[in-house]
N, C-alpha and C positions, 0 to 999 in steps of 0.2 A: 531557521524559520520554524514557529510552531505546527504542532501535527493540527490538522483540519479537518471534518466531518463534514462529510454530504447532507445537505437537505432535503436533495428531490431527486430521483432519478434523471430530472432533464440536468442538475447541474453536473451530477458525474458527467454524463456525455460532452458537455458543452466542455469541462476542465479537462477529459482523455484526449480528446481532440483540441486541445491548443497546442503551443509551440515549445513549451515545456515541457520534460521530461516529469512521469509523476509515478513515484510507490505510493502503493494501497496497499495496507493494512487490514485483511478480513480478520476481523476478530467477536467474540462472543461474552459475555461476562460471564459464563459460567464454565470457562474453559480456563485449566489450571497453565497449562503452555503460553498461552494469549496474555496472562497476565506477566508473566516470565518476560516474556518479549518486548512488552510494552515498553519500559524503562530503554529499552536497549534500541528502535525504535525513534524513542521519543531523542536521545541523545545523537543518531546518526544525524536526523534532522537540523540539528543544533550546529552539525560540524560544518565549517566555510567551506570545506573542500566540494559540499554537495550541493553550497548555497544558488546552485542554477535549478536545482530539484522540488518539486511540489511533493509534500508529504501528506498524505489525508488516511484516519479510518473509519472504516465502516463495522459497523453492529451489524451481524450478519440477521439477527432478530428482528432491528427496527430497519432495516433495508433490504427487503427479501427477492426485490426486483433486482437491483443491483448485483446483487451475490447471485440469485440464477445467471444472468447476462454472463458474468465474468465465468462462470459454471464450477463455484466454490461447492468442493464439498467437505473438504477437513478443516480447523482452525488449529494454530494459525494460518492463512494464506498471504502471503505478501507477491504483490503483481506489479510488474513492471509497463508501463505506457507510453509511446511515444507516438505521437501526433495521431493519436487514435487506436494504433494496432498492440496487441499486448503481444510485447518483447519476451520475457523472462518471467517464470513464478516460482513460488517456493513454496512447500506445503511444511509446518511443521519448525517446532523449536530449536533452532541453527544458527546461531548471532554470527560465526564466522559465512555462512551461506548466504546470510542478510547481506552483512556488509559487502560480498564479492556481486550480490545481486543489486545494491545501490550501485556502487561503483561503476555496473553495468552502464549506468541511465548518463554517465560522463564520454562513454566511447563509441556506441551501438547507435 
């Protein structure tokens, strides 16, 4: 599935609180790690093994409601969701932490 972007603070809510598992991506465009990751990110997404998973990011710039809520303060931040309550985060460029942190959203 392709990565996704928030448009409104009420949609994060209504997407954390469905029935799907969902990573979030806080990232920044002037962060050198956030671009690192991106690609790597964008590819978990793409794997069948996660295709039960909602993958979405957020510009912590243009969604500042959003990132306080979650209470991001490093990029990259990547956050785990399940039916509303945030399971697992990750602060910081780790592809193998990523990966064992998707993985999560298949067991927990």
């Amino acid at each position: 599935m392709p990565v996704k972007t928030f448009s409104s603070y009420d949609e994060f809510n209504a997407v954390i609180n469905g029935d799907k598992p969902v990573v979030i991506d806080f990232w920044a465009t002037w962060c050198g790690p956030c671009r690192v990751m991106s690609p790597i990110f964008a590819k978990l997404s793409d794997d069948p093994t996660f295709a039960s998973v909602e993958f979405y990011k957020v510009d912590v710039d243009e969604q500042e409601q959003i990132s306080q809520e979650v209470g991001v303060r490093a990029m990259p931040t990547f956050v785990l969701f399940k039916k509303g309550e945030k399971v697992s985060d990750l602060v910081g460029a780790r592809p193998q932490d990523l990966q064992t942190l998707v993985a999560k959203a298949l067991t927990t």
